[in-house]
N, C-alpha and C positions, 0 to 999 in steps of 0.2 A: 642720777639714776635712782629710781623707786623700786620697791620691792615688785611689783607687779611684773616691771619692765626685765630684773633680775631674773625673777623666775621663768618669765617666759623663753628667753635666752638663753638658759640653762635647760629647760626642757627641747629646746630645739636643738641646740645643740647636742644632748645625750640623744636624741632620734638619728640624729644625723649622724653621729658615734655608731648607734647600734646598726643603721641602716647600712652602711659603710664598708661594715664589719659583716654583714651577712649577706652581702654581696660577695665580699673578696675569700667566705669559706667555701670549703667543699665538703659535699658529702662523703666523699671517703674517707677524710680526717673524722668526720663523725666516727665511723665504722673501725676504726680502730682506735678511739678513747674509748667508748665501748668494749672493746674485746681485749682493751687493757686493762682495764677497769674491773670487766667481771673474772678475766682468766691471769689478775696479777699473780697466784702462787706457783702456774704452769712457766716452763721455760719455753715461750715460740719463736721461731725461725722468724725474724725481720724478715727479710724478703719474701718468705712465704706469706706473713700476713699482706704486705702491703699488697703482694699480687692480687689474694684474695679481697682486698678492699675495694681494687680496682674492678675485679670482678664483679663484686654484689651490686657496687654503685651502678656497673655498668648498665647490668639487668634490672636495675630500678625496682626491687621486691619491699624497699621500705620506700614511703614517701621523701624525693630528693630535700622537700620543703621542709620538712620535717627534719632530717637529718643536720640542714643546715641553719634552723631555728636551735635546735642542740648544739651544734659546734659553735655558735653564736654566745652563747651562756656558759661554754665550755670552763670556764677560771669558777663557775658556780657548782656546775654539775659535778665537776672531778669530786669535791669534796660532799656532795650531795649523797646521802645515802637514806633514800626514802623506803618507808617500812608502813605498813598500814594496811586500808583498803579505800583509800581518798581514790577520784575518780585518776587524779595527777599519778598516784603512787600506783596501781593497776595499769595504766597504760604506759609508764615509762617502766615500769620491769615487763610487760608482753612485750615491747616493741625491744627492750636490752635480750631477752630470753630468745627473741626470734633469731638476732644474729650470731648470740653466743650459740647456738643450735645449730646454725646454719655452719659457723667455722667448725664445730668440733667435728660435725656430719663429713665436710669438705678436709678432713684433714685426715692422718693417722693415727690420731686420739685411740679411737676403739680399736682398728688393728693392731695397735702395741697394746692390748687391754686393755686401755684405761689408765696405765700406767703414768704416774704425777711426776717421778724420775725422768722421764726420757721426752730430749726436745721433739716438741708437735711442730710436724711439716705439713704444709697445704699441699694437699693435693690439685684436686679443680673443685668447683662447687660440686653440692649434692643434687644431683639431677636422674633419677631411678628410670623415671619413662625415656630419657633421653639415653644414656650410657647403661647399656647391658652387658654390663662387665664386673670383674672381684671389687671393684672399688666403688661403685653403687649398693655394695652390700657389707656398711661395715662393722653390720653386729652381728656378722657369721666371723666363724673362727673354725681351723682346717681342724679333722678330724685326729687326732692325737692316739694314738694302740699303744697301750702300751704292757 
C-alpha cells in the first residue's frame, strides 16, 4: 500500500466516522452541552432541563442542522472557549446566548431574583404573545410595603 492509497482511506474513513456520528446526534443533546457549558456555576434541575431541551428542539428556534453539526464536534467544543470577534467566535456565542436566554427566560431564574444559591427549575418556554400570565413576566417582582 502507498501513501496516496493510505491517505485516501483514512480520509474516507474519517467522513464516514464523522458522517455516522452526525447522523446518530440529536439536537437536544446539543441544547444541553450548551446550557451546561454556559450555566456550569448555577445548580439546574436535570429533568427540568432535559424537558426544556425537548421543548426548544421541538419548536426548532435554532437551526436542528446546526445543532447537530455542534454535537458532532462535541469532545472539541466542550473544551472550546472562543473569545474575539472571528466571524466563528460571534456566531457561536449569539447562537450559545440565544439558548442560554431562552432557559433562564423559561425557568425561575428571575423569580427567585436572580439568585446563584437556589436550584433553577423549568418552567415552559418563554413565549409573552402566547401565555398571558405571571410567568410570561419574569422581570416583574410583587410589590413589597414595607
Amino acid at each position: 500500500m502507498n501513501r496516496r492509497r493510505f491517505l485516501l482511506s483514512a480520509c474516507v474513513g474519517a467522513g464516514a466516522l464523522l458522517g455516522g456520528r452526525f447522523a446518530l446526534v440529536e439536537a437536544r443533546a446539543a441544547i444541553l452541552m450548551i446550557v451546561r457549558k454556559r450555566l456550569g456555576y448555577l445548580q439546574l434541575d436535570e429533568a427540568g432541563l432535559q424537558q426544556f431541551a425537548a421543548d426548544l428542539a421541538a419548536r426548532q428556534a435554532t437551526s436542528p442542522l446546526k445543532l447537530k453539526a455542534l454535537q458532532t464536534a462535541a469532545p472539541l467544543y466542550r473544551h472550546l472557549h472562543v473569545t474575539g470577534y472571528s466571524a466563528l467566535a460571534t456566531t457561536l456565542n449569539h447562537g450559545e446566548e440565544r439558548i442560554v436566554s431562552a432557559y433562564l427566560l423559561a425557568s425561575d431564574f428571575f423569580h427567585n431574583g436572580a439568585d446563584e444559591r437556589k436550584l433553577v427549575r423549568y418552567i415552559r418556554l418563554y413565549e409573552p404573545h402566547i401565555n398571558l400570565d405571571a410567568c410570561s413576566a419574569p422581570f416583574s417582582r410583587p410589590v413589597v410595603i414595607s
